[in-house]
C-alpha positions in Angstrom: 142.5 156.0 137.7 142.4 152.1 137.5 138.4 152.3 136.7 136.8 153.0 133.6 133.8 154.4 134.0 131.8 155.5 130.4 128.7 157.5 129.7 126.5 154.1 130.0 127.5 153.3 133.4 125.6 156.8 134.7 122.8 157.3 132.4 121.8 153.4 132.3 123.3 151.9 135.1 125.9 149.8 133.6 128.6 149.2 130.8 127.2 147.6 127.9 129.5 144.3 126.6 129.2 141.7 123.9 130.6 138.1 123.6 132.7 138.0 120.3 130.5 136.2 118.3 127.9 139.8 118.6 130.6 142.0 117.7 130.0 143.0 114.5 126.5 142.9 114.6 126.5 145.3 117.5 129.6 147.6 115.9 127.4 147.7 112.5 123.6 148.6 114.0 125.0 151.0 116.4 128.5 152.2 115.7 128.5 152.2 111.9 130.8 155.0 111.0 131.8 155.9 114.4 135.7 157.1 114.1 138.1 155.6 116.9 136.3 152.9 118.1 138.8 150.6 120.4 137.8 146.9 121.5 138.5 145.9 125.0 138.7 142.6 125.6 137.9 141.3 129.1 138.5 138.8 131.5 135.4 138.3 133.1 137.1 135.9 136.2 138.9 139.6 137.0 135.6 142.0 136.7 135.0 143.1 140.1 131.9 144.5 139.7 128.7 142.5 139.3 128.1 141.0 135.7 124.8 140.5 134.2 123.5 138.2 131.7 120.5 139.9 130.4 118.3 138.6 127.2 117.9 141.8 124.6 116.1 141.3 121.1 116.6 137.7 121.8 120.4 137.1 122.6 122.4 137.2 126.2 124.3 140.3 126.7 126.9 140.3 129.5 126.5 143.9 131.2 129.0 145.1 133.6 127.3 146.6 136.6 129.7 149.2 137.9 133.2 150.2 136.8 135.5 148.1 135.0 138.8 147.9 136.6 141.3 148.2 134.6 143.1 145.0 135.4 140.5 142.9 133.7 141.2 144.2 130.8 143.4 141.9 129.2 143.6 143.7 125.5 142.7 146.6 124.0 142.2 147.3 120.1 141.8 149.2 117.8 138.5 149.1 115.9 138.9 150.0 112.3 135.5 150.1 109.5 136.2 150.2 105.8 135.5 153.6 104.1 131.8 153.0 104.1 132.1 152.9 107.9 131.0 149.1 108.0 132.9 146.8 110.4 133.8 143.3 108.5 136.5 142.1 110.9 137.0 142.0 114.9 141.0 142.0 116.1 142.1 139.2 117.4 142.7 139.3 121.3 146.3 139.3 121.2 
């Protein structure tokens, strides 16, 4: 469909994002264990929609208000944990 459009988008408004250096703080406090996880790495010069930089628990979160077109997205990864479920790594972008 050229948009992706997740659960966050309708029940809070917008698609949640991180800036690599919150990754794995982010994967570990709220997607610890989750299976299938995949990393999208964006190009935030191609986001049409309007991008936020909100402050939450003290940092700068870049939120994504409306869908992401698909065109910004300049890699996608998968997201692996070790068998505890704890994420020690982020892929590389290429």
């Amino acid at each position: 469909m050229g948009e992706y459009r997740p659960t966050s988008l309708v029940e809070e408004g917008f698609i949640h994002c991180s800036q690599p250096k919150q990754i794995l703080h982010i994967a570990n406090s709220f997607y610890r264990g989750v299976p299938d996880l995949m990393l999208l790495w964006i190009d935030p010069q191609h986001v049409r929609a309007e991008i936020r930089w909100e402050a939450v628990l003290g940092d700068d979160f870049p939120h994504i208000y409306g869908p992401l077109n698909l065109d910004a997205v300049i890699s996608v990864k998968e997201f692996v944990p070790d068998a505890n479920g704890v994420y020690h790594t982020v892929p590389d972008i290429s």
